[in-house]
C-alpha positions in Angstrom: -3.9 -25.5 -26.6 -0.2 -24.0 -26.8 1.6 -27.2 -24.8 4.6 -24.5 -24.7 2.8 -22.0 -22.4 2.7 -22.8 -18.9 0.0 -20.4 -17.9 -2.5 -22.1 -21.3 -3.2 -25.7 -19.6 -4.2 -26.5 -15.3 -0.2 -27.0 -13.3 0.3 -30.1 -12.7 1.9 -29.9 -9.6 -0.3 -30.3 -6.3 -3.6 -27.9 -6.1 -2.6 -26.7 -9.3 0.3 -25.0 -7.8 1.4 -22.6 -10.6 4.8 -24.3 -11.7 7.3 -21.1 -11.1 10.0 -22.4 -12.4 8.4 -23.3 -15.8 6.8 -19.2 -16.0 9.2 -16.1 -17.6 7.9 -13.0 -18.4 7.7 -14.1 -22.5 4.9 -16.0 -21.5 2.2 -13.6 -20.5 1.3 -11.9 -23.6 0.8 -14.1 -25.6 -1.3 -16.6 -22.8 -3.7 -13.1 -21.9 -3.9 -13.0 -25.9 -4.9 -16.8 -26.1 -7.0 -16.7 -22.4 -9.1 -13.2 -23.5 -9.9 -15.5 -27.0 -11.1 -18.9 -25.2 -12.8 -17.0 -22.8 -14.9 -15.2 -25.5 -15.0 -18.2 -27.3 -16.9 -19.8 -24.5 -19.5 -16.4 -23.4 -20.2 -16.9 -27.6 -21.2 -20.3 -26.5 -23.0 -19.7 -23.4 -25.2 -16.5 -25.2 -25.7 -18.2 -28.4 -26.7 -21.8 -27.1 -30.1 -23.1 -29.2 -31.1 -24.8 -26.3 -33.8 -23.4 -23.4 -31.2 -21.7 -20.7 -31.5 -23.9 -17.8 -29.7 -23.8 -14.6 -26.5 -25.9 -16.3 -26.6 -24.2 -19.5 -26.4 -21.1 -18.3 -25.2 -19.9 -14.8 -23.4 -23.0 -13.7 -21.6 -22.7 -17.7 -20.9 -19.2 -16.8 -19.3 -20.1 -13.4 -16.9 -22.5 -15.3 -15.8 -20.4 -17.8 -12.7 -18.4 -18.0 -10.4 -20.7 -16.2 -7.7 -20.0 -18.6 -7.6 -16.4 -18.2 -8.1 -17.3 -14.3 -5.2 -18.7 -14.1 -3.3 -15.9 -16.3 -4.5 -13.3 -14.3 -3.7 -14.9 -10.8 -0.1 -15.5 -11.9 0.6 -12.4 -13.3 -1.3 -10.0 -10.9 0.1 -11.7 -7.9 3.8 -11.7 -9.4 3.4 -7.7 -10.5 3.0 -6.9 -6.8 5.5 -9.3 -5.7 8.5 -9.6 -8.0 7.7 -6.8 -11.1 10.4 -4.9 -12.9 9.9 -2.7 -16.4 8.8 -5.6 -18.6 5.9 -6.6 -16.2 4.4 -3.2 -16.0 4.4 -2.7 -19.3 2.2 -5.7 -19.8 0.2 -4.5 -17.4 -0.2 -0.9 -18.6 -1.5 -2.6 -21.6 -3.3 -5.0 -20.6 -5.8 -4.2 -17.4 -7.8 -2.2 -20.0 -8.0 -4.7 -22.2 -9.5 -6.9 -19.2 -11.3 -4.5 -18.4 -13.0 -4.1 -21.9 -13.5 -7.7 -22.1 -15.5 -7.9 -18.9 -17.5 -4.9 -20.2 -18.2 -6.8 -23.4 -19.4 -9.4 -21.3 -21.9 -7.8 -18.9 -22.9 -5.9 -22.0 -23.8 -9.2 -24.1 -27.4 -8.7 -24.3 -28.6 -12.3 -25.4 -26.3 -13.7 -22.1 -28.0 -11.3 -19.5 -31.6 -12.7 -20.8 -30.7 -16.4 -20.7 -29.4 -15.8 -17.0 -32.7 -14.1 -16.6 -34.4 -16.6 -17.6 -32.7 -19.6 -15.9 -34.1 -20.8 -12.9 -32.0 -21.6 -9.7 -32.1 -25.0 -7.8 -34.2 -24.7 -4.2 -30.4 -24.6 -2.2 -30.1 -21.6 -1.1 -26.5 -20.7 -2.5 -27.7 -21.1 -5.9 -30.9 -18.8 -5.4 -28.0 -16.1 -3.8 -25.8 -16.5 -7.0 -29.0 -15.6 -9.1 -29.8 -12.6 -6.9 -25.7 -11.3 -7.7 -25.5 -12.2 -11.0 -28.8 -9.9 -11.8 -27.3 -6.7 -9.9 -23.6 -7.7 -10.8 -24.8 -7.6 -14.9 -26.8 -4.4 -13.9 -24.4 -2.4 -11.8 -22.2 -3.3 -14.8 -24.5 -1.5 -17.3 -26.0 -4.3 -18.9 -29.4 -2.0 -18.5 -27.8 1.1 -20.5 -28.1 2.0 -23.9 -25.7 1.6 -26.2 -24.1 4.9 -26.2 -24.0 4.7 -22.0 -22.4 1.3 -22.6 -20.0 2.6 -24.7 -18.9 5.4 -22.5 -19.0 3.1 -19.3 -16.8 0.4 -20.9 -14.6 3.2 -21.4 -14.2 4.9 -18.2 -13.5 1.3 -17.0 -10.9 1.5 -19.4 -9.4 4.4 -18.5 -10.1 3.5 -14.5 -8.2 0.7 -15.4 -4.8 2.1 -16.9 -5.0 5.3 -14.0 -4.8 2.0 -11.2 -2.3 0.5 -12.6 -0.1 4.1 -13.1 -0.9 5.1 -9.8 1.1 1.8 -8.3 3.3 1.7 -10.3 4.9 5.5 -9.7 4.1 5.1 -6.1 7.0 1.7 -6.3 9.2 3.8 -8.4 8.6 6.6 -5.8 9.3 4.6 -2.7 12.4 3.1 -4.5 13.8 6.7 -5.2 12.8 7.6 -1.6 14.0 5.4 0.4 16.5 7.8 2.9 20.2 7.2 2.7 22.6 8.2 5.9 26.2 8.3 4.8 27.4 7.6 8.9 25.8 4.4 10.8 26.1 7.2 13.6 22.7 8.9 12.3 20.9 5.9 12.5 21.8 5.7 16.3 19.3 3.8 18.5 18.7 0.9 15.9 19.9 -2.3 16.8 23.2 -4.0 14.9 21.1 -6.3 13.0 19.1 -3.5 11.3 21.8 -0.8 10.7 23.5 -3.6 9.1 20.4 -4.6 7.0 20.3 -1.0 6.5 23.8 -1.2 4.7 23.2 -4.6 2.3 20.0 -2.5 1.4 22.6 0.4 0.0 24.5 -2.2 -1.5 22.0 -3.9 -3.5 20.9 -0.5 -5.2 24.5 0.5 -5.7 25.2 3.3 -3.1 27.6 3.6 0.0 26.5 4.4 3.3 23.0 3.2 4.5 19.6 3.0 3.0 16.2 3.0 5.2 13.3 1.8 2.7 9.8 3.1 3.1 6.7 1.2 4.2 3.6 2.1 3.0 1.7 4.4 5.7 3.0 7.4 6.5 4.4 6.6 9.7 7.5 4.8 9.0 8.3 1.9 12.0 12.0 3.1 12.1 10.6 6.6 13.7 9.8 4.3 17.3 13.8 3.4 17.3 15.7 6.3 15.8 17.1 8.4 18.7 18.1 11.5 16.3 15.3 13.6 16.0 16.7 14.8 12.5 16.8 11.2 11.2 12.7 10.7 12.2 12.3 13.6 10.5 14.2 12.5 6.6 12.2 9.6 7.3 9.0 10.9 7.6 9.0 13.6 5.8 10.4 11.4 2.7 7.3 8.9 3.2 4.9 12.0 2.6 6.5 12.9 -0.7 5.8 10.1 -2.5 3.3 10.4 -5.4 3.3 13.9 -4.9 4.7 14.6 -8.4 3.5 12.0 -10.3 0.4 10.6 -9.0 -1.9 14.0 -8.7 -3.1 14.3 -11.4 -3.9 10.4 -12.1 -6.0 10.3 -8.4 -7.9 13.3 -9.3 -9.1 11.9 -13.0 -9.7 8.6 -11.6 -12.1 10.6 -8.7 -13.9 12.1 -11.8 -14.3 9.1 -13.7 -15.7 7.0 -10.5 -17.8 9.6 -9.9 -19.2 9.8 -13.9 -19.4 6.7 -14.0 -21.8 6.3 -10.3 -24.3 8.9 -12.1 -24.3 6.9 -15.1 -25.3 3.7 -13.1 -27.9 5.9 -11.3 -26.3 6.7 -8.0 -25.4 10.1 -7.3 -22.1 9.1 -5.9 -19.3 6.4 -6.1 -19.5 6.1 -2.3 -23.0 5.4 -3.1 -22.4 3.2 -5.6 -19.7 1.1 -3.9 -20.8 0.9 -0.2 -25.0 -0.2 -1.3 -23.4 -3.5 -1.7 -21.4 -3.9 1.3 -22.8 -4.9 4.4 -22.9 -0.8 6.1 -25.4 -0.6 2.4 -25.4 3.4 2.8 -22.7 6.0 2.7 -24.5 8.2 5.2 -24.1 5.0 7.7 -20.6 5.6 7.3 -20.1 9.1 7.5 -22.1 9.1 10.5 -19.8 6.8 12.0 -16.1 8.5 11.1 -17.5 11.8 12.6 -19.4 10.4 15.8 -15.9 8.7 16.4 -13.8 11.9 15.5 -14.7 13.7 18.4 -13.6 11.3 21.2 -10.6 10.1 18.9 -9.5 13.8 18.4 -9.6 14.1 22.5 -7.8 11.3 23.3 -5.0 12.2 20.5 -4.8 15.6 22.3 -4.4 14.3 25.7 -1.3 12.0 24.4 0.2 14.8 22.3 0.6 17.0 25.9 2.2 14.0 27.3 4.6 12.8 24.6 5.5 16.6 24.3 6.0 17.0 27.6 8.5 13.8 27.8 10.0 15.3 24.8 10.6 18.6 26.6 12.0 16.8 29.5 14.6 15.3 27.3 15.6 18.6 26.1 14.1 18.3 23.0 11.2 19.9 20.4 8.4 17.9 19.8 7.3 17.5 15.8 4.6 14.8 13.8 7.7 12.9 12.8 8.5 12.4 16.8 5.4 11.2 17.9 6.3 7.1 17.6 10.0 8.2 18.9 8.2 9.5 22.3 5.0 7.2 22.5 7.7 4.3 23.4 9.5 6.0 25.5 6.6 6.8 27.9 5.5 3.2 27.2 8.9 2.2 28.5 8.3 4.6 31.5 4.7 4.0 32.3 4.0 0.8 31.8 7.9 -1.2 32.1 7.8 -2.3 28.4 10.7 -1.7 26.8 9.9 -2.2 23.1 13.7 -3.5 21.7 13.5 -6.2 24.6 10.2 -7.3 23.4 11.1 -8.3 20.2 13.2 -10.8 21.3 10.2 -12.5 22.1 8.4 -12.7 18.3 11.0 -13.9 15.8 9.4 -14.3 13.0 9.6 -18.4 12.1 8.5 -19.3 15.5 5.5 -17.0 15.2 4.9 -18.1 12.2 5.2 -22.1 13.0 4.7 -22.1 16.8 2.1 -18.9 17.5 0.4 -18.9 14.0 -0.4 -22.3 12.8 -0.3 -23.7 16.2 -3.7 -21.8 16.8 -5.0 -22.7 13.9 -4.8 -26.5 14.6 -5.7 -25.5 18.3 -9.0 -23.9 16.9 -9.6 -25.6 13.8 -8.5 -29.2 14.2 -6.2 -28.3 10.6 -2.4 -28.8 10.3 0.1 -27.1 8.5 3.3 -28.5 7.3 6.2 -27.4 4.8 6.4 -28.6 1.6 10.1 -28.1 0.5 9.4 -30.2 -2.8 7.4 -27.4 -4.0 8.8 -24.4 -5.4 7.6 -20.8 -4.9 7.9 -17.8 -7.4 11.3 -16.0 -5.2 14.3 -17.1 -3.1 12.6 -16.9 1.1 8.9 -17.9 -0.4 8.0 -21.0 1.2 5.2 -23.6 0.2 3.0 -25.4 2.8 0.2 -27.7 3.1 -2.3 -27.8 4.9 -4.7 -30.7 6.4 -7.5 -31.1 7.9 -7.2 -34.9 9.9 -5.8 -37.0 6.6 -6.9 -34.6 3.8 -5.2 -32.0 2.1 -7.5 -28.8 2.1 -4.9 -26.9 0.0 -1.8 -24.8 0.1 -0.6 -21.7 2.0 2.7 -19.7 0.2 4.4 -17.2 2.8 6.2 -14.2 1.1 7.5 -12.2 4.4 10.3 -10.5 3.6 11.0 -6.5 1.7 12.5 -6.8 -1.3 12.9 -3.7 -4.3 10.5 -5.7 -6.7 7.6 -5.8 -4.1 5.5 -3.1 -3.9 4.7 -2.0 0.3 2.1 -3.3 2.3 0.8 -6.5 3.1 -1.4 -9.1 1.9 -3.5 -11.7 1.4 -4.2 -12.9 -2.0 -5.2 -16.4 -4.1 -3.8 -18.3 -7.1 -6.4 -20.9 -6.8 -9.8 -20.4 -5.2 -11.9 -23.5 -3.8 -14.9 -24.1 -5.7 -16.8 -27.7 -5.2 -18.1 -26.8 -9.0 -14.9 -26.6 -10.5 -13.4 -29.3 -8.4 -10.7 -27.3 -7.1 -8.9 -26.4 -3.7 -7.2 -23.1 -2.8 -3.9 -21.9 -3.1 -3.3 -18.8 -1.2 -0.4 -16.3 -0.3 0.3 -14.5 2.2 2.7 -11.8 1.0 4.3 -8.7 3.7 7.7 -6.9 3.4 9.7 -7.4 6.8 13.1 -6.1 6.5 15.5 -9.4 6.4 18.7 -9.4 8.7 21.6 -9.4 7.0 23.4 -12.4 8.9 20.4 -14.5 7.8 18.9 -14.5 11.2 15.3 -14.3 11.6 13.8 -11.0 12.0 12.0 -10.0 15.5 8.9 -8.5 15.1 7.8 -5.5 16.7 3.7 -5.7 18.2 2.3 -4.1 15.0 4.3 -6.6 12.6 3.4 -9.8 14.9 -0.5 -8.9 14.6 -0.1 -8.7 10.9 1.4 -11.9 10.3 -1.8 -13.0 12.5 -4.5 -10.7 10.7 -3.0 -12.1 6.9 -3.6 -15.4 8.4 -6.7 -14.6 9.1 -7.6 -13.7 5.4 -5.8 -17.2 4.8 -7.6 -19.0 6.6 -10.8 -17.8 5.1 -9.4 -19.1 2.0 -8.5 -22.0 3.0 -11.2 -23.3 4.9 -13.7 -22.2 1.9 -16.2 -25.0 1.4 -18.9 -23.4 -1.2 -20.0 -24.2 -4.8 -19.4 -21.8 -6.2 -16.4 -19.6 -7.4 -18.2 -16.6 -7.1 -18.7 -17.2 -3.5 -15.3 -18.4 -2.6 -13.3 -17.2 0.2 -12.6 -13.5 0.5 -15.1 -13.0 -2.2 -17.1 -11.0 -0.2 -17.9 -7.0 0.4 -14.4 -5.2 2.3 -16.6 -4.3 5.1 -17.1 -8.1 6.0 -13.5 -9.5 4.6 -11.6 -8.0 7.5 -13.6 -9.2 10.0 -12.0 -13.0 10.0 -8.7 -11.5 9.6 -9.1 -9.0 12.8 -10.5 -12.3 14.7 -7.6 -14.1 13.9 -5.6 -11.1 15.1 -6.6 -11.6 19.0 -5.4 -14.6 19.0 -1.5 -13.1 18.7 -1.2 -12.2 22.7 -3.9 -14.3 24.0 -2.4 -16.4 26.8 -3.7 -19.9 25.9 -1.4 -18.8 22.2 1.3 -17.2 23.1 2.4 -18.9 26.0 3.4 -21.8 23.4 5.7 -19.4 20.6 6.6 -16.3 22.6 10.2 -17.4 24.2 13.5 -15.0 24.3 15.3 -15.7 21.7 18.9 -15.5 24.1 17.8 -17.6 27.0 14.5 -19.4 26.1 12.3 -17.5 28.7 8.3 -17.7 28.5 7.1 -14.5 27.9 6.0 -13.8 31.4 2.0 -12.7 33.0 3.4 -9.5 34.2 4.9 -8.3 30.1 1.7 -9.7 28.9 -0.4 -7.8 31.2 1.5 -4.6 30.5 1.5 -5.2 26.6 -2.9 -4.8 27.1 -2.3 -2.0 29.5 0.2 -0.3 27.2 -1.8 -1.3 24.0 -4.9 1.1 25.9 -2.1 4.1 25.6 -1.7 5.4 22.0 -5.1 4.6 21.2 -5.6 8.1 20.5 -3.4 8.5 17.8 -3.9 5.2 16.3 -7.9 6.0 15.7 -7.3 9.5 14.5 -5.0 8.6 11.6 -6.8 5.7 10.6 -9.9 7.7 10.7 -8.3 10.7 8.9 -7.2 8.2 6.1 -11.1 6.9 5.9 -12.2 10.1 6.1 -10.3 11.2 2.8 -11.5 8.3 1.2 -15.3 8.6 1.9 -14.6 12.2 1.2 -13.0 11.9 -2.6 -15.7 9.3 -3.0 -18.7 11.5 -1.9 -18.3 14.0 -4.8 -21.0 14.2 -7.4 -19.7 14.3 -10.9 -20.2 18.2 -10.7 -18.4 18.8 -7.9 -15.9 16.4 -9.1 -14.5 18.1 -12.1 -14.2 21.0 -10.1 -11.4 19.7 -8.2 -7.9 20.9 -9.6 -5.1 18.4 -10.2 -2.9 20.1 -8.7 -1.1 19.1 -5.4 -1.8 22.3 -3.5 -5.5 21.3 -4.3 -5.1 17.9 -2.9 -3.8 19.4 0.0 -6.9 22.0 0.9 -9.0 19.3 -0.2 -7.8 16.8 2.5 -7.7 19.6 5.3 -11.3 20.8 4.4 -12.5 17.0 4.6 -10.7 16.6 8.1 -11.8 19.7 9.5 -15.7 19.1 8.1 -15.4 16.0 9.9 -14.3 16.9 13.5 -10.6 15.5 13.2 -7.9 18.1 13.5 -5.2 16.9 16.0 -2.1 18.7 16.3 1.0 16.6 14.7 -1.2 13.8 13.3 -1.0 12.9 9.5 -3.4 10.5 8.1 -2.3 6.7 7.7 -2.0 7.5 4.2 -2.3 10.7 2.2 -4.4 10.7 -1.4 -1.1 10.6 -3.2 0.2 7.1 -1.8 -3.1 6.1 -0.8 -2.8 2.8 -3.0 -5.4 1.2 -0.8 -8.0 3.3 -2.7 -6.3 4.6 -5.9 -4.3 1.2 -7.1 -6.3 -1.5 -5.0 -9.9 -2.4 -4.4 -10.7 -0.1 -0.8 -12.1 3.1 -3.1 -14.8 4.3 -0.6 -13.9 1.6 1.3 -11.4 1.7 3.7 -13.9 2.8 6.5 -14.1 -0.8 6.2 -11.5 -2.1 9.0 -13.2 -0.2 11.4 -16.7 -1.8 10.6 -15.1 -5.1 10.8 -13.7 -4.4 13.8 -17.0 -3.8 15.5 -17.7 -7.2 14.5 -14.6 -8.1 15.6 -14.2 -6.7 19.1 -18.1 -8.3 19.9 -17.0 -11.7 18.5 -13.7 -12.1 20.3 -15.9 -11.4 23.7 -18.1 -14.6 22.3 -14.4 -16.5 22.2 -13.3 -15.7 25.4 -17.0 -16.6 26.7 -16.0 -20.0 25.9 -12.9 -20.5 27.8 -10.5 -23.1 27.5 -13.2 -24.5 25.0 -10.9 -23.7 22.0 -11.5 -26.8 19.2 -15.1 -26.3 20.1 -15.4 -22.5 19.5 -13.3 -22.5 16.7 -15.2 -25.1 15.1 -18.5 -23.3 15.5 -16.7 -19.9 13.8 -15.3 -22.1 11.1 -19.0 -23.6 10.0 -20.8 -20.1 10.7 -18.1 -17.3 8.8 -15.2 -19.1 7.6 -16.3 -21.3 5.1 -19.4 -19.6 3.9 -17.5 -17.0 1.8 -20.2 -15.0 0.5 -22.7 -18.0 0.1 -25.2 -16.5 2.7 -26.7 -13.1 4.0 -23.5 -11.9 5.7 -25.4 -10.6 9.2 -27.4 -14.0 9.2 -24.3 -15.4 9.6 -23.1 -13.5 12.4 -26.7 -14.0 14.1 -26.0 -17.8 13.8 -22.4 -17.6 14.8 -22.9 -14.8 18.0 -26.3 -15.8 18.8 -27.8 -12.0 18.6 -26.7 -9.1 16.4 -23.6 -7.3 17.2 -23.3 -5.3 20.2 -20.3 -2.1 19.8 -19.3 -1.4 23.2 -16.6 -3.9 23.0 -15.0 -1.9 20.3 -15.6 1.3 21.9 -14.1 0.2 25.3 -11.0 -1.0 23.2 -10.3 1.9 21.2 -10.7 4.2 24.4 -14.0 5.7 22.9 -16.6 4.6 25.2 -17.8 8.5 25.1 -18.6 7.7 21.3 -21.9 7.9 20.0 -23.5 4.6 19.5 -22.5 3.0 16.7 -25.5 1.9 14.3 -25.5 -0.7 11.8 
């Protein structure tokens, strides 16, 4: 063991907190070189052991192993999202495929796939369900090929592997080079102080005069609700949909082929296929049934707020364009419904939500406590270190990471350092990571609806970290399929504007006013407007996705990489699928779509809707229960939350709801009660 390497031996700070402070980018190389060699080391071991494979021997040894490189990979893949600069993605451009061959080599190892046949499970329950994964995980990994398709699969992992990591890392450079400079604060009229200002630091800190807006990563940028010039929207938005579109065609378009090989050679006909028979919808066709049953009624709704925006617009003396659409959905929110948006925020700054909304619900609904650990460093200036207990004992530690900075990549978050696994002893570490533009004057930001129910959802993904309570690491936490992930997280998201919450955070910042009944009531009725085009980009963006993913390997290397062939190719999916709405783009085109293309949502971003069926149906449960809060939450915590993916996912929901789910709460949400039924 190299006592000089932080990342080679367990932190000994609390949890195993990594110790930041002791970690610099020389370290990485040569602890993935050491890591990848124990690791192997110890899979020799495991395949090569002279004794009968038992239970022990065998699966619960293979469970254990590869903490080293655990621990490697959580620093380092967490910190390249977080804080990465040249150095950092060049290790990672080197070595993903190399992780990826060494997992290949794994699955592959012939003499370890027979002993964890052969080894028989205890009578529990979670063991017999880690045998059952292991089996198709070692399959659906090639273990069954011969050794010429093992050969080929390990290397279109490879290759997967380096076009992931490309793809991100152009799209950062791209929304760095992007982001939309205004020489005169004038332009950026109808932003308050505190953000042109933020706007300016922001020029500063890259080296420019003037006044820099950065880019989030959907295509809609927030900035387009507040700017009153119609020709600043438009830089805006029209900057957000260049990105990638140089250097990230031809990458996406290889990396559809190779998903798509690489389904056939597992026996599926497509990656869609492939991916979704192990999430909880189990077959593509579910899906696309569901994206174009909802298209219809989405696309009518859109249409009836487009006349209605347009005609405000027109009112104003003004055209009406795609990059206008937020600028003119809050000002007939402002006119409809008495919600002025600006005035709002001053109801959600963000360390009273965060302290006060956020954990306060969480110890409302889950008896646990959260409390700030300043003795414990995190990995950037503004990351802050909690712990968190439940009565006496601490359960483990939550980081927050709110704020923007060049280094992060967009988006937002949840991920783990440490997972919580009663084999390995250990309890979770987990981060919740966002990029909230920071005011300048060191105030606290105020957050606008869509950022308050994020810092909410990632909590959600938190907690379901946090409150883990499996043996298993394979099971732990968020290790479960993306179509059952979101579904704590969109829970946890209700609770946001839910009177017995917010009535406890949501004060004005200047004179310390309750949120009152009447703002809360029109937030709901408000939230009902816009529903339109909220469905119909987020089902345009799923649609893509299912639609790259759907291709057989034929049809896939018929597919040009050329951006005008992105283009048709996205237009022919939407217009197959019902959803053509005049000035809507799709939450995210293929060419920043990192979601699919740089994360883990490839034929899987349908997902958030699926969830959100389970979602909507089990908030309704919630609210059944009334002021019953510690004793509902309680119940959701032992059925979903700490489970992770230790039982039959929809067994769980039985247990938790009391009957399968039921989809008219989601359809009355979303405005879509016209929709065909939903179907599981």
């Amino acid at each position: 063991m190299n006592p000089s390497n932080p990342l080679l031996h367990p932190s000994p700070l609390p949890y195993g907190l990594p110790d930041f402070a002791a970690i610099s980018v020389e370290h990485y190389r040569p602890a993935f070189d050491e890591a990848l060699a124990r690791h192997s080391a110890e899979i020799a071991a495991i395949a090569t052991n002279n004794e009968a494979p038992t239970w022990e021997n065998t699966v619960e040894a293979l469970e254990a192993s590869g903490q080293d490189l655990q621990r490697v990979m959580a620093v380092f893949g967490n910190l390249s999202g977080t804080d990465t600069n040249d150095e950092m993605e060049a290790i990672a451009a080197d070595i993903y495929p190399r992780l990826a061959a060494h997992y290949d080599a794994m699955y592959h190892n012939e003499a370890l796939y027979t002993r964890v046949k052969a080894a028989t499970p205890p009578a529990d329950a979670e063991s017999a369900r880690l045998h059952d994964h292991l089996l198709r995980s070692f399959a659906r990994s090639g273990a069954d090929l011969d050794a010429a398709g093992k050969q080929r699969l390990s290397e279109i992992n490879q290759r997967l592997s380096a076009l992931s990591e490309e793809f991100g890392r152009n799209l950062l450079a791209d929304t760095r080079e992007l982001a939309v400079h205004f020489d005169d604060a004038a332009e950026l009229a109808g932003l308050p102080g505190s953000r042109i200002e933020a706007a300016r630091s922001y020029a500063q800190d890259a080296g420019r005069n003037g006044y820099l807006i950065p880019l989030e990563l959907p295509t809609v940028q927030s900035e387009q609700t507040r700017l009153a010039s119609p020709e600043a929207r438009a830089r805006v938005y029209e900057a957000s949909q260049r990105r990638g579109a140089e250097s990230n065609v031809a990458g996406l378009v290889e990396a559809v082929q190779l998903r798509a090989e690489r389904a056939e050679l597992l026996g599926y006909r497509t990656h869609a296929n492939f991916v979704i028979a192990e999430e909880t919808a189990r077959e593509s066709a579910a899906v696309a049934k569901l994206l174009r049953d909802l298209s219809v009624a989405a696309s009518t709704n859109a249409a009836g707020e487009h006349k209605l925006l347009a005609e405000q617009a027109e009112l104003a003396g003004e055209s009406f364009s795609a990059a206008d659409w937020p600028y003119w959905e809050s000002k007939v929110r402002e006119r409809d419904f008495s919600l002025d948006e600006e005035e709002l925020r001053k109801y959600f700054p963000l360390d009273r939500v965060v302290e006060d909304g956020v954990f306060a619900a969480a110890e409302k609904l889950y008896g646990i406590r959260v409390v700030q650990r300043p003795d414990l460093q995190g990995y950037a200036d503004d990351v802050d270190v909690w712990e968190v207990f439940d009565g006496d004992e601490g359960i483990g530690l939550f980081i927050t990471d709110y704020f923007g900075r060049p280094s992060k990549r967009g988006g937002a978050w949840m991920s783990s350092f440490v997972d919580q696994a009663r084999l390995l002893g250990t309890k979770p570490v987990v981060v919740n990571v966002m990029g909230i533009t920071k005011p300048a004057d060191g105030s606290a930001p105020l957050l606008n609806l869509d950022e308050l129910r994020t810092v909410f959802h990632e909590f959600g993904h938190a907690l379901h970290g946090l409150l883990s309570d499996v043996r298993y690491p394979t099971f732990s936490g968020t290790n479960v399929p993306r179509d059952w992930v979101e579904f704590p997280s969109q829970i946890n998201e209700n609770w946001a504007l839910e009177p017995a919450i917010v009535k406890s955070y949501a004060r004005h910042v200047d004179t310390g006013e309750v949120i009152s009944d009447e703002m809360l009531a029109a937030i709901k009725t408000a939230s009902e407007f816009g529903q339109g085009f909220a469905t119909a980009e987020y089902l345009a963006a799923s649609i893509i996705d299912l639609a790259w993913h759907s291709l057989t390997a034929a049809e896939a290397q018929g597919i040009a990489a050329e951006a005008e062939a992105v283009a048709e190719f996205e237009a022919r999916a939407l217009a197959e699928a019902g959803l053509e709405v005049k000035d809507i783009a799709p939450r995210y085109r293929s060419t920043y779509f990192n979601h699919i293309f740089a994360g883990g949502y490839s034929a899987g971003y349908y997902s958030y809707l699926w969830a959100e069926a389970l979602d909507a149906d089990g908030f309704e449960w919630f609210k059944e229960r009334g002021d019953a809060l510690r004793e509902a939450g309680q119940h959701f915590r032992d059925t979903i939350l700490s489970t992770g993916a230790s039982r039959d996912f929809m067994a769980a929901y039985r247990e938790f709801r009391g009957r399968d789910k039921d989809v008219r709460p989601l359809l009355e949400r979303r405005n879509l009660s016209g929709a065909t039924r939903l179907e599981q």
